[in-house]
C-alpha positions in Angstrom: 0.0 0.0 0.0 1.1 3.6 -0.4 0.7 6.1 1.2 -0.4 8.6 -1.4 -2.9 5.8 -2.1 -4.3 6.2 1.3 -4.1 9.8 1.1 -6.0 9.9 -1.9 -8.8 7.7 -0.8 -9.0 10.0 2.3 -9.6 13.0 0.5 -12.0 11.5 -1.8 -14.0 9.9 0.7 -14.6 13.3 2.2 -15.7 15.3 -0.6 -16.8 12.2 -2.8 -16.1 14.0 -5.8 -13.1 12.4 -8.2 -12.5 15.7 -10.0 -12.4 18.0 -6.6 -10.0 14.3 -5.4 -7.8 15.4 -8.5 -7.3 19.2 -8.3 -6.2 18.6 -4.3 -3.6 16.5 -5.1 -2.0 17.7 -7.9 -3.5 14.7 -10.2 -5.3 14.0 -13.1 -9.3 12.0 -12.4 -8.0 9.3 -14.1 -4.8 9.3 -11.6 -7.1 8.8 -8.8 -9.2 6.4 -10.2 -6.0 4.3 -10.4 -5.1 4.9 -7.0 -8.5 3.7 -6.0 -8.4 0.7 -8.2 -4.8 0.0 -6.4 -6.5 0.0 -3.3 -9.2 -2.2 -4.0 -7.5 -4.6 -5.4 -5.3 -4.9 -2.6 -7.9 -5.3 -0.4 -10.1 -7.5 -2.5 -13.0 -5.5 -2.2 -14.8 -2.4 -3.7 -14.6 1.1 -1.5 -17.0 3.0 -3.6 -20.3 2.6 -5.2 -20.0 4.8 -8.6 -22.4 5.6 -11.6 -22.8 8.8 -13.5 -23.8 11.0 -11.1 -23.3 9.9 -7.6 -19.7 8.3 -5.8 -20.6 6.4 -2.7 -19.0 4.7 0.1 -19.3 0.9 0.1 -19.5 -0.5 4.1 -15.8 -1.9 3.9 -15.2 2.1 2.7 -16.7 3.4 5.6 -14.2 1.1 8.0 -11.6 2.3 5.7 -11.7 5.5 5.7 -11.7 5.3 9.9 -8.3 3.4 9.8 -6.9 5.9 6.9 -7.6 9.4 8.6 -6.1 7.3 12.1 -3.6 6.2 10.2 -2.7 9.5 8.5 -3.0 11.2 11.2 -0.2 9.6 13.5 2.3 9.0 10.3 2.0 12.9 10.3 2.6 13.1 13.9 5.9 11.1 13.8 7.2 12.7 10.9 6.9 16.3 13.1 8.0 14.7 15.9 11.5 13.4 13.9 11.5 16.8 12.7 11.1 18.6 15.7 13.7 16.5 17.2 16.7 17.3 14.8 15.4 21.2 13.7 18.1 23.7 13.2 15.6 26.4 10.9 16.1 29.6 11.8 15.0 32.8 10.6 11.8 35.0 9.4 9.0 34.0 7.3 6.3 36.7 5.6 2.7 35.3 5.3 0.1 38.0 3.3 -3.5 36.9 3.7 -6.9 38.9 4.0 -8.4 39.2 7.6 -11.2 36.6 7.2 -8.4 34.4 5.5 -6.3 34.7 8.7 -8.7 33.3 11.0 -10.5 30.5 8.3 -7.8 29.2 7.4 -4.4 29.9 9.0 -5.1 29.1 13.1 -4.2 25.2 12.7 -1.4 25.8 9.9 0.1 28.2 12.0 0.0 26.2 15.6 1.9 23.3 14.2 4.6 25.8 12.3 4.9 26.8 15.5 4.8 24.1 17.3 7.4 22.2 14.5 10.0 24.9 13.8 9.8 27.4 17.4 12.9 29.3 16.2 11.7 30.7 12.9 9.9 34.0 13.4 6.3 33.7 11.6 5.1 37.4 10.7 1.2 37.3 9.9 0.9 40.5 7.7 -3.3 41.5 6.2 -4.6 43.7 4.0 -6.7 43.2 0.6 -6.8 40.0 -0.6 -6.1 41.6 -4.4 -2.7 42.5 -3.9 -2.0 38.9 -2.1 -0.4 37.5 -5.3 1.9 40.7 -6.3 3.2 40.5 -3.0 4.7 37.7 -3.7 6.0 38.1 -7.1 7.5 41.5 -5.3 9.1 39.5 -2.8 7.5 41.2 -0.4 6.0 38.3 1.6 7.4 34.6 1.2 3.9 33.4 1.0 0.0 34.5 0.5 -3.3 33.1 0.7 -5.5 34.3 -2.6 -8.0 33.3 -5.0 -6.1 31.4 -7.4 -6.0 33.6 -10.8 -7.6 32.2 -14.3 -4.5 32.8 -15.8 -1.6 31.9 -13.7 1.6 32.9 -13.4 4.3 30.3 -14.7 6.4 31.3 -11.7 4.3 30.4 -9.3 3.0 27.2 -7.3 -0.2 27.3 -6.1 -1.5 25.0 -3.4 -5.4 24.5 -3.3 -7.3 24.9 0.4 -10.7 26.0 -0.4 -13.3 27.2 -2.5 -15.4 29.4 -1.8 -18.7 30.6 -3.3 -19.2 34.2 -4.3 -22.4 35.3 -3.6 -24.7 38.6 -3.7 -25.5 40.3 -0.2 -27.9 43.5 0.4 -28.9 45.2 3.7 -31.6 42.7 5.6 -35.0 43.9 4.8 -33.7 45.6 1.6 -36.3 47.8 -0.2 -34.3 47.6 -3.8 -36.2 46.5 -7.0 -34.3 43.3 -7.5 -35.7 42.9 -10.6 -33.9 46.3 -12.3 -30.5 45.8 -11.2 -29.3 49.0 -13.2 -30.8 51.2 -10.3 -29.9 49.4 -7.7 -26.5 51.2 -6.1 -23.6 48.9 -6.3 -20.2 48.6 -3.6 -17.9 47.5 -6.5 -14.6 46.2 -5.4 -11.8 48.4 -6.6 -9.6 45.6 -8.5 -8.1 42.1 -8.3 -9.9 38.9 -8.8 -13.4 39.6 -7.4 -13.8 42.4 -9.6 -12.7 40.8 -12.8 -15.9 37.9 -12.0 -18.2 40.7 -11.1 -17.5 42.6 -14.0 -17.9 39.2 -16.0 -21.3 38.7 -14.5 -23.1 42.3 -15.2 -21.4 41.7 -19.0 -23.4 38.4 -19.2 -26.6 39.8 -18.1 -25.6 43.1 -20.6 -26.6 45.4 -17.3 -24.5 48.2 -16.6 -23.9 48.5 -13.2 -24.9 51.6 -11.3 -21.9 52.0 -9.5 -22.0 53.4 -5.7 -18.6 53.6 -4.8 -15.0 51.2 -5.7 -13.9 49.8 -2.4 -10.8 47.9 -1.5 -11.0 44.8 0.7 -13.5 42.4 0.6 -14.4 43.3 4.7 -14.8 46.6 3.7 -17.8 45.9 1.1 -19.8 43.8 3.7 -19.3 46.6 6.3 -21.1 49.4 3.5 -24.0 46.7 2.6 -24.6 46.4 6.1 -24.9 50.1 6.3 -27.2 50.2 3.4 -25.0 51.7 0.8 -26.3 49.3 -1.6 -25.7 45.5 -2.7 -22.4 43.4 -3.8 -20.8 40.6 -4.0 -18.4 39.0 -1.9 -16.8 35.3 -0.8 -19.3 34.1 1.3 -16.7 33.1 3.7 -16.5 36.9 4.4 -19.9 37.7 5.0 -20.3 34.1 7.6 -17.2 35.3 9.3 -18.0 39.1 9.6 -19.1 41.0 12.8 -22.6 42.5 10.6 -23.5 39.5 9.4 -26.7 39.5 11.2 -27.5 43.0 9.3 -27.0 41.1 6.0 -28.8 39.3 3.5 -28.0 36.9 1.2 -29.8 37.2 -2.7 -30.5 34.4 -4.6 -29.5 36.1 -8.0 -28.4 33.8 -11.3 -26.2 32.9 -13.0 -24.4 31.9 -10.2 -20.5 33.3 -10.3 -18.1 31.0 -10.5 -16.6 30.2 -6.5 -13.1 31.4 -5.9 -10.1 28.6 -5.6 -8.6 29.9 -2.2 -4.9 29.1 -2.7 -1.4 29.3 -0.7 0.8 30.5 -3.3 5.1 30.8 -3.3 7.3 31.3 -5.7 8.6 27.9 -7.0 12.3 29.0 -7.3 12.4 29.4 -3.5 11.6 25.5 -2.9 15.5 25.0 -2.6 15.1 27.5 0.9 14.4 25.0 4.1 12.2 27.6 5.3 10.3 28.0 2.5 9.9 23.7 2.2 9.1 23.4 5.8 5.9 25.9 5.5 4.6 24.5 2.5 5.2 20.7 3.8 3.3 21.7 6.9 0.2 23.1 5.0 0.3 20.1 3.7 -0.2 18.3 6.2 -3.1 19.9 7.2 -4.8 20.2 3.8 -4.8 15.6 3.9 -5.9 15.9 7.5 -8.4 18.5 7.6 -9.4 19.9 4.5 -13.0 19.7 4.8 -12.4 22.0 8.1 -10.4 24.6 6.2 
């Protein structure tokens, strides 16, 4: 058995989708499905139930996947604990993330960095999520957490933790005409990924939007709909996470917009610095373990 078998079969027994399997680990569907097969035939028996639209645990999956997350779990343990016991990193390491990015998703990554490697200074640094990715390619930060561009850059590796659906938010008991969305007064985020699918949406729909005011930071635009400035649209992470959420509604508008792929991204010429190895080893980690939690 290997281990990225295992690993595999975790993932997918969590999300029970074989393309969502593949984009987590770096792998093709048909990569996974091989894994699988591996698997099963080692174990003489079948672990899922599949047919065109539905992926399914079998019984003997269920007791599988038990022993696998265990399994995984302690394997990761020991390798820390061998780590831990023979570290000599030392030094300063820049994360860039958004606020609502620092609490969703960083609190476990960060405790075992920690906890793995306590003489390298970690130094959280937040702002808009839109400049995440140039801070990086401007050396500025050694990592950041961003929605992962359509068009990426060839310099970069990007490390999938999330996706996250965008969605369209208005003040709670709203008096706009949803139906004329020309009128209705729009926060529009000031640049970066968000607005490029926002402007893609209103060019679908051919509506031009009445624009309110261009804001920066995703925080920010939840903080004016909840005021009543008008409506937006935001990672609904944001909105779940945010202290007006209660003041805040969420429209069920369509076409839906395509979710953003939350990502840790690095440069990939910097995989040669221990550092810079030890982070992204320890992320991970965490994505096998807990990725549905992040």
């Amino acid at each position: 058995m290997e281990l990225r078998d295992l690993q595999s079969f975790l993932i997918l027994s969590s999300n029970l989708n074989f393309a969502q399997t593949a984009d987590i680990c770096a792998a093709s569907p048909s990569t996974i499905t091989r894994r699988i097969q591996r698997l099963e035939k080692e174990l003489k028996c079948e672990l899922f139930i599949r047919d065109t639209q539905n992926v399914q645990l079998t019984t003997a999956g269920i007791r599988l996947k038990a022993f696998a997350s265990e399994f995984i779990e302690n394997w990761n343990s020991l390798k820390f604990e061998f780590q831990y016991l023979n570290n000599t990193l030392q030094g300063q390491l820049k994360v860039f993330c958004s606020v609502t990015a620092s609490y969703l998703i960083l609190p476990n990554i960060i405790s075992l960095f920690q906890k793995t490697y306590p003489n390298v200074e970690l130094k959280l640094e937040t702002g808009d999520s839109a400049l995440a990715v140039g801070r990086v390619l401007s050396k500025r930060s050694d990592f950041s957490i961003a929605a992962r561009p359509d068009k990426e850059y060839s310099n970069l590796e990007y490390k999938t933790l999330i996706n996250i659906p965008l969605v369209f938010i208005a003040p709670k008991e709203h008096h706009f005409n949803l139906m004329d969305l020309s009128r209705i007064p729009i926060i529009y985020p000031e640049h970066g990924m968000l607005r490029k699918r926002v402007d893609e949406w209103f060019q679908a729909k051919q509506i031009k939007p009445n624009i309110y005011a261009e804001v920066a930071g995703h925080e920010a635009i939840v903080s004016m709909v909840a005021l009543g400035c008008g409506i937006s649209i935001v990672p609904k992470a944001v909105v779940e996470q945010s202290p007006v959420s209660n003041n805040i509604e969420i429209l069920n508008l369509k076409p839906e917009l395509k979710p953003f792929n939350v990502s840790l991204c690095v440069n990939k010429n910097r995989f040669n610095e221990k550092i810079i190895e030890a982070f992204w080893n320890i992320v991970d980690s965490i994505n096998v373990m807990d990725n549905n939690n992040m």
